[in-house]
N, C-alpha and C positions, 0 to 999 in steps of 0.2 A: 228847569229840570224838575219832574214831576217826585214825589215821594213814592220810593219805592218800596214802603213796606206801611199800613196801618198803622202807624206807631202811635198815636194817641188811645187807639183799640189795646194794642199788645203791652202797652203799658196799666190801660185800668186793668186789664185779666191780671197779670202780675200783681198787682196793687191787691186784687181781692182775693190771689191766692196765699201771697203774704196774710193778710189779716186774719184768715182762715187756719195759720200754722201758727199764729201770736193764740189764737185762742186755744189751740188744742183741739180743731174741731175741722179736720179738714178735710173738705168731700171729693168723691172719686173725680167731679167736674174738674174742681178746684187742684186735682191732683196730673191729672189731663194736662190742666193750661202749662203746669208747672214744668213741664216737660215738653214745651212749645219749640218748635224746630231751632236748631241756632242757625241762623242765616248772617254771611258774610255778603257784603254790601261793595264792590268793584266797580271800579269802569275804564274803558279803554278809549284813546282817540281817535280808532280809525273803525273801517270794518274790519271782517276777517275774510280770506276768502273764501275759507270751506273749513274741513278738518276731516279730510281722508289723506292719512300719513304720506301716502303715497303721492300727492298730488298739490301737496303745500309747502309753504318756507317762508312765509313772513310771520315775525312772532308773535302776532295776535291772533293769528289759527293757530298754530302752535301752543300755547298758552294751554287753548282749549282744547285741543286731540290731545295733548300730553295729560290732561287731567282725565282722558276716555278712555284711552290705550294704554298698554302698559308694554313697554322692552323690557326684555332680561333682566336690564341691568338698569342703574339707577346712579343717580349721588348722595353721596350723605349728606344731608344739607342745611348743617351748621361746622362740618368741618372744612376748615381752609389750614394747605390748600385744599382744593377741590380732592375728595376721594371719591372712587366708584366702591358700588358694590351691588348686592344682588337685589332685587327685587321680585321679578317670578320665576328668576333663577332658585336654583337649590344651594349653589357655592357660585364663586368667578368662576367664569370656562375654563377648563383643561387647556393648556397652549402649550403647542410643540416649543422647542428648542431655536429653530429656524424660524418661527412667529408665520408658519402655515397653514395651520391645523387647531382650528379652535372647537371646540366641544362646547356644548350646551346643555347643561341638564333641565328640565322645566319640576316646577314641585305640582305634583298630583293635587285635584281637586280642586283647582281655579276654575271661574264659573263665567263664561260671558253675560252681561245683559239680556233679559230675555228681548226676545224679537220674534214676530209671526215665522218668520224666514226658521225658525227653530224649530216650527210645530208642537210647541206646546212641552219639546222637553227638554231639560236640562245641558249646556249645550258646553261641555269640558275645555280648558284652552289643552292644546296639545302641541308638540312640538311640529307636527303638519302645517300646522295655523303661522307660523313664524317662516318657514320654509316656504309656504305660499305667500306670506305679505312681504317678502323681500324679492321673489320673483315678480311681482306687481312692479314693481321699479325699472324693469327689465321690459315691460310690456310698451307696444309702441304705440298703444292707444290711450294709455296713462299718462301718455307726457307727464314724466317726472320730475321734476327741475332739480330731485337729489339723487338723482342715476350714479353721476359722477362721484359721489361718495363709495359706492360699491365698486364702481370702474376701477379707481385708483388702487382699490386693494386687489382687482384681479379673481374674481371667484371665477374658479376655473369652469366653464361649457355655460355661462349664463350671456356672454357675451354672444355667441355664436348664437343660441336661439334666437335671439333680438335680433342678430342679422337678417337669420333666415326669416321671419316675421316677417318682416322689412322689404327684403329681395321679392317673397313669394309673398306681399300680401294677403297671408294667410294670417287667421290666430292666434297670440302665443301659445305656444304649446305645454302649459302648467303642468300635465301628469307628467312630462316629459323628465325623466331623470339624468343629472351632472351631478360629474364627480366632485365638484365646489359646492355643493349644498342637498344635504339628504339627511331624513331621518334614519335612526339609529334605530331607533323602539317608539314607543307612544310617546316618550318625555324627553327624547333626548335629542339633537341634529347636529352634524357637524359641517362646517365653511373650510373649503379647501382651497388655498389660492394660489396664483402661480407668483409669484413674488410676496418678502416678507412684507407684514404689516402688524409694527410693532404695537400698533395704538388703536387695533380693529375694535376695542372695547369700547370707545369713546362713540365707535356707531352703533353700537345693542346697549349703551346708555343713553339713548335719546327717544323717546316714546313716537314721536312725529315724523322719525327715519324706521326703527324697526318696530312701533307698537303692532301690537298683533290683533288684523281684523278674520274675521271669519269668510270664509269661502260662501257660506252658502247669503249671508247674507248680501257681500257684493254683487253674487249672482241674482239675487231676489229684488234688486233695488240698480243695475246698473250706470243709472242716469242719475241716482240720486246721492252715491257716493258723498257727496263733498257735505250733503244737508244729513244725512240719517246714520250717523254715526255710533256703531254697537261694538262698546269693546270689553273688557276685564276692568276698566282702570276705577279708580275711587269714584266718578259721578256718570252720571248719564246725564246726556244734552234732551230737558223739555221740552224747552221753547229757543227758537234762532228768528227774531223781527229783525230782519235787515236793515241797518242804518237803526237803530233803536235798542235792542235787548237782547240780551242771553240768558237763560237761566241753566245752572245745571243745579239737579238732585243726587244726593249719595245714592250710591249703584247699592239695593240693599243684599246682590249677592256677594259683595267684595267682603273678602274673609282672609286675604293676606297680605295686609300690610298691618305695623304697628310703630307706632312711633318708637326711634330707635336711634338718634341724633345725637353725635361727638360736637360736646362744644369745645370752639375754641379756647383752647388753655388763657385765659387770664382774664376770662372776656364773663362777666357777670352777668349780664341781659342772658347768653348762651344758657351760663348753668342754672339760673333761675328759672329760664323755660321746662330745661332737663327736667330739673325737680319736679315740676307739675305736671310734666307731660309724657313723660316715659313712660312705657308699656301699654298705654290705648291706644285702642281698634282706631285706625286711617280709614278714611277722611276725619278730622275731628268737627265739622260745622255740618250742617244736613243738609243746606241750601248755598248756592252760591246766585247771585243775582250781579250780571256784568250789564251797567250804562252805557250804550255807545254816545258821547262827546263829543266830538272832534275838536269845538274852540274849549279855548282855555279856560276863560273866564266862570261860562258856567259851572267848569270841573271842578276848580278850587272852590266856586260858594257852592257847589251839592257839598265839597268834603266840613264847610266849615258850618253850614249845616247841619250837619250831620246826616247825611244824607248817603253816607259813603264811610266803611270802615276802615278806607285806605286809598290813598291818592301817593300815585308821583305826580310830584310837585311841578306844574307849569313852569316854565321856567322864568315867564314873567314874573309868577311870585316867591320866586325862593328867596328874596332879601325879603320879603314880607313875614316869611315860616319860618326862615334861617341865617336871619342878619350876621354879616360874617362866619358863616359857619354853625352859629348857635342858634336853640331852641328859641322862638320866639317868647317872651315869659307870658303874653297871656294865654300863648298854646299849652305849655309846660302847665298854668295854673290847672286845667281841663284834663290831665293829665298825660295828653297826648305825647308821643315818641317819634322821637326824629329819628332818621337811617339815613347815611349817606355813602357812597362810593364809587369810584371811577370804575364805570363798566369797561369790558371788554368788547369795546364798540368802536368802529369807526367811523364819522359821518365822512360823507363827499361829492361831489358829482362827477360823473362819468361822463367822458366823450366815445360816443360811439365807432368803435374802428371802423368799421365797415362801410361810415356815412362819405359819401363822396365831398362834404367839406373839409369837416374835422374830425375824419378820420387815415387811416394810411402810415407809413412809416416812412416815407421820403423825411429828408432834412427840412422843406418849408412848413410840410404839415408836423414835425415835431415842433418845432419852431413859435406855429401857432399856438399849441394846445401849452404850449409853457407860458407863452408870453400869456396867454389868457389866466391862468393860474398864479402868474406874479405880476398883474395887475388885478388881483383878488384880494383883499384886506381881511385875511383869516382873524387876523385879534378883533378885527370890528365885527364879524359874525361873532364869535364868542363874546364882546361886552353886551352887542345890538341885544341879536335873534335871541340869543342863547343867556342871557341874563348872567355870564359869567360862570356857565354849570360848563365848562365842557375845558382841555389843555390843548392846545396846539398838538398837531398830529405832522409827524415827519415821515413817516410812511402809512403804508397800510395796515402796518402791527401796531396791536395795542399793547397797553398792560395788562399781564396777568395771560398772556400768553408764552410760549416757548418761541425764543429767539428773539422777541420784545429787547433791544437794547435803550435803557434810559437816556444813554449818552451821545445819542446817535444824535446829527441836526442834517436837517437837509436843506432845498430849494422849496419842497414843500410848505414850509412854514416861511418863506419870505414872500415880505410887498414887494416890490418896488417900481411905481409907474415908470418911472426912468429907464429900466433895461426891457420893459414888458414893452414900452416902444421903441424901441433900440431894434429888437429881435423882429418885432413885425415890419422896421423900416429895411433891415440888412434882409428879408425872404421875403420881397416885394410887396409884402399888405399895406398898401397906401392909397390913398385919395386920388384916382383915376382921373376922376370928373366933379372934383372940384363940389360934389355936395356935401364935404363933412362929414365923409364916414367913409372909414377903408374900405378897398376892395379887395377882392385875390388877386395874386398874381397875374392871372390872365383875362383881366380886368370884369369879372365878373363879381356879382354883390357878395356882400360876404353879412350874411345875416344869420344869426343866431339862432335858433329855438331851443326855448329850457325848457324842460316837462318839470310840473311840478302840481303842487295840490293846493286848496282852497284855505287851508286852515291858517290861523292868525303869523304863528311861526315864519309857515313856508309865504306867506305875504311880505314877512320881513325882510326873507331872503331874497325873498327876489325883488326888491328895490335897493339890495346891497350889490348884487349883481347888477342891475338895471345903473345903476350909479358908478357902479365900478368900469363897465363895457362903455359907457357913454365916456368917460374920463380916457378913457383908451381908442375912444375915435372907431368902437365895432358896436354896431346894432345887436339888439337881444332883443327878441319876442319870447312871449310866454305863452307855454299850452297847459293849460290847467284841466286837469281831471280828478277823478276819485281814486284812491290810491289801488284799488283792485283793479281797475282799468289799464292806469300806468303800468304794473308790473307786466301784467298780460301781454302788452307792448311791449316793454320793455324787454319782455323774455325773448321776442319773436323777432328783435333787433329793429325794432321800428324806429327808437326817438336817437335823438341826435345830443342830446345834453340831456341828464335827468338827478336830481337832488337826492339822496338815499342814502342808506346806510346798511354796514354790515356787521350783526353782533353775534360772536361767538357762540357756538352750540356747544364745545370743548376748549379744552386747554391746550390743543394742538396750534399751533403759530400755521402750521402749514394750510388752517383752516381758510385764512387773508388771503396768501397763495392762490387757492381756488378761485377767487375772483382772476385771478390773472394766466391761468393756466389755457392753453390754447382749446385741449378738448372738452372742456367744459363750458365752450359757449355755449348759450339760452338757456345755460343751467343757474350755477353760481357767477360766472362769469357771464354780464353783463354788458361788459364794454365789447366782449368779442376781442379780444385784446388775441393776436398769436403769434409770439415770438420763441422763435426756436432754441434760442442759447436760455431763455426762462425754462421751456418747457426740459429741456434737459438738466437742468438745476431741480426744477421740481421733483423729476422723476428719480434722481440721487437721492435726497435728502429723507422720502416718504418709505423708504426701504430702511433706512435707519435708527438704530438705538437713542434714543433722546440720549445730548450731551454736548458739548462745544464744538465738536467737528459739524453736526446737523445744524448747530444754530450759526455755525458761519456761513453753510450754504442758502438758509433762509435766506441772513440778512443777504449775499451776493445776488438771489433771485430778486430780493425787493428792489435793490437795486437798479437793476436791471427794468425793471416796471416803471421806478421813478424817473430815468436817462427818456423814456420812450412817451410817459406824461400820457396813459390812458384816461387817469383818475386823477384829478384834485383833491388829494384830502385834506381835510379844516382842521380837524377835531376830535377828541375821544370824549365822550357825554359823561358827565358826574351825573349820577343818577340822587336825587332829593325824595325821600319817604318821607310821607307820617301816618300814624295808627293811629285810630281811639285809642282809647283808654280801656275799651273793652275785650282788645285785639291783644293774645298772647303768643309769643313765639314767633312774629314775623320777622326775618331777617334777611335784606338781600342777598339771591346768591348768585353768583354768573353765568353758571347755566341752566340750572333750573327752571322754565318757567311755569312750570305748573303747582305754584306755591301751595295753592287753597288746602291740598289737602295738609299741610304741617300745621298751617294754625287751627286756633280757638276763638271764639270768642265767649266772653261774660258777663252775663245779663244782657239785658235790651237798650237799645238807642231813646234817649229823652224824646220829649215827643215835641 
């Protein structure tokens, strides 16, 4: 891993502008250096695919459109729980009574990034710009893959244009005005939906679903959407080397954010940041430089290095960082900071419905997809793969969502070879022809393929599966690709088995759900999974006031998912940080991921 900044350079400048202030005597050069950019030092394991809101959902484009764009609304992001609140909003939206009617105000004199596409003037965000980036969602050239978040709430006449789109192979029709989304004035829009949606905030709290791109620039750049991304938010994207580098620089028109963060009551790290950091201009770092990595090993020595002002922890190495839990003490001696906590995440692999192995709802193919799943050894992926960062998963709900019960235990989280071949000898999967490896019922092979990716991890995985399916008397092959590749596939319902995960955007439970919901295949739902007494569960529960009647109908849809065995899940992932010693204010938060702009960093990295 190369050095990604000078640092023997940005250390002597520092050295001689210090000497320069010992003396009394310090020159405008020397005063220059001393105001040397503060650059946050990142890196990510995979690529990303793009970062046009419109057109992404894995959290490593995400990451980076949330730090370019800006939604309304936002989170506070050191309070837990989680609170929303505004961002280039002026207050939270106005919300009717019936949760139909949400009002938007925008605060005057937000400023995009400049862009040719601007001609040279100053180019206002308006509440137009919102109104047209959530119509993009809607467009059937955009292939969305977060449609279904707008679907579910229902904005009333945006569905019908995507029809007709659609029907008449025409254009979407953007000037076209519905009575589910229109401006008010220059600053203002309202969302009209035809059924309530009590939680419609948790989607204009997401930068990556409603950040706000400008019309004239997707028009100036149509093919380039995903690479040339121009928004409001704290940074603008430099440089994107695929498979290698990101660099973003603070957007120098962002003039409305300020750091403004409720620490958690009793929580010291919180208030201590508070104190230092309260009331300065967002982004607080001037540079941010992202590594692409993808193995392990290199990542943890750039972090130890120092080569990197922040690493999640490999998982290989978290008893190296955090033996039992605790600080390593030579890390501790360097000052470094540990953060740990169980994300709102779920790992798993999916079986594809729609694949004419294992996919289907008859009783053999349930039969299979279970048996395959309790002859899967989840505790030995969490000691193996997973270095012991991660808690058995009994459904699709995590913690720290709505409807999350603790106490709940399923099928999901058991072994057991013993009924895993029980169930494939009672639904005919047996040894036809005597070579050692079951067949289907109607004595055809019965051979596996798992999609999965290159990286050390997913190697692990798949010789725990590869060990697991040969112990169960069923072949597994593996199709390895780049994880941009995979999803693409994935979305288009191509692969038959594939490795993934799904982490929280919000505190909505019903967000797990969406993996499972019938009209949201090739979106969030991946398996293609479509069962009717689900989707009528679903469609109850997302009309309701958060409270115990909605979290019974979650858990009953989950349910319902687990009886049917679309999804294997393993696991919800413990997430393992550490900072420099330089790094102030970094604190996980669950859904946030566009940290860079809350921290600092102070002084420079040793060389």
């Amino acid at each position: 891993m190369p050095i990604l900044l000078n640092l023997a350079a940005a250390v002597a400048a520092a050295t001689v502008v210090a000497a320069a202030f010992i003396a009394g005597t310090a020159s405008p050069a020397a005063a220059a250096t001393a105001a040397a950019p503060k650059l946050l030092r990142v890196s990510f394991p995979d690529n990303p695919t793009g970062f046009d809101p419109a057109q992404i959902s894995d959290v490593i484009s995400i990451a980076v459109a949330a730090s370019i764009f800006d939604a309304p609304l936002t989170y506070d992001y050191l309070a837990r729980p989680a609170r929303v609140k505004p961002r280039t909003a002026e207050a939270m939206p106005e919300v009717s009574a019936d949760f139909k009617r949400f009002v938007f105000r925008i605060r005057p004199g937000i400023l995009f990034s400049d862009d040719p596409a601007f001609k040279g003037q100053p180019r206002e965000l308006t509440a137009a710009d919102y109104v047209y980036s959530i119509k993009r969602h809607y467009d059937p050239k955009v292939r969305s893959p977060n449609l279904f978040q707008f679907e579910n709430a229902g904005i009333l006449g945006l569905a019908e244009l995507r029809k007709k789109a659609l029907a008449d192979k025409t254009p979407f029709p953007y000037d076209a005005e519905v009575p589910g989304l229109r401006t008010l004035d220059r600053y203002s829009f309202e969302v009209n939906l035809a059924r309530p949606a009590p939680r419609l905030v948790y989607v204009f709290a997401s930068a990556s679903l409603t950040g706000a791109v400008a019309r004239e620039v997707i028009e100036a750049y149509p093919d380039k959407t995903m690479e040339r991304p121009i928004g409001t938010g704290a940074f603008r994207l430099v440089q994107w080397k695929r498979g290698s580098r990101i660099v973003l620089e603070k957007n120098p028109l962002h003039r409305h954010g300020m750091w403004d963060e409720t620490p958690e009551p009793g929580n010291a790290a919180d208030a201590a940041a508070a104190a230092k950091l309260r009331g300065r201009a967002l982004p607080l770092v001037d540079r941010v430089e992202i590594a692409i990595i993808d193995e392990a090993q290199p990542r943890w020595l750039a972090f130890l290095n120092d080569e990197l002002d922040l690493v999640a922890v490999p998982a290989e190495f978290v008893n190296l960082a955090a033996p039992k839990g605790k600080l390593a003490p030579n890390l501790a001696k360097q000052g470094i900071a540990l953060h740990r906590a169980v994300n709102p995440t779920t790992l798993f692999t999916y079986f594809g419905m729609e694949h004419p192995l294992v996919g289907g709802y008859e009783p053999h193919k349930v039969a299979l997809r279970r048996a395959i799943g309790l002859g899967y050894d989840v505790q030995r992926e969490i000691d193996f793969a997973r270095r012991g960062q991660g808690v058995k998963a009994q459904s699709l709900l995590p913690p720290g969502v709505s409807g999350y019960d603790p106490a709940f235990r399923s099928e999901a989280s058991e072994y057991s070879l013993a009924r895993a071949k029980a169930l494939l000898d009672l639904y005919g999967y047996t040894d036809r022809n005597n070579d050692g490896w079951r067949d289907q019922p109607d004595g055809q092979p019965l051979l596996l393929e798992y999609t999965s990716q290159p990286d050390q991890t997913n190697r692990q995985l798949q010789e725990l599966w590869k060990k697991a399916m040969t112990a169960l008397g069923v072949r597994m092959e593996f199709k390895i690709g780049a994880w941009p590749e995979n999803i693409k596939a994935s979305r288009a319902g191509k692969l038959m088995m594939w490795g993934s995960g799904w982490a929280a955007a919000h505190p909505d439970g019903s967000y797990f759900l969406d993996l499972v919901y019938g009209p949201n295949k090739g979106q969030a739902n991946h398996s293609r999974f479509d069962h009717p007494a689900l989707n009528a569960l679903y469609e109850r529960q997302r009309e309701m006031p958060d409270g115990p009647e909605r979290d019974a109908l979650i858990a009953q849809a989950s349910r319902v998912a687990l009886a049917y065995a679309p999804y294997k899940v393993t696991a919800h992932a413990v997430g393992t940080w550490l900072t420099q010693a330089r790094v102030v204010g970094y604190k996980p938060h669950p859904f946030i991921r566009d940290f860079f702009r809350y921290v600092d960093v102070e002084g420079v990295p040793a060389p």
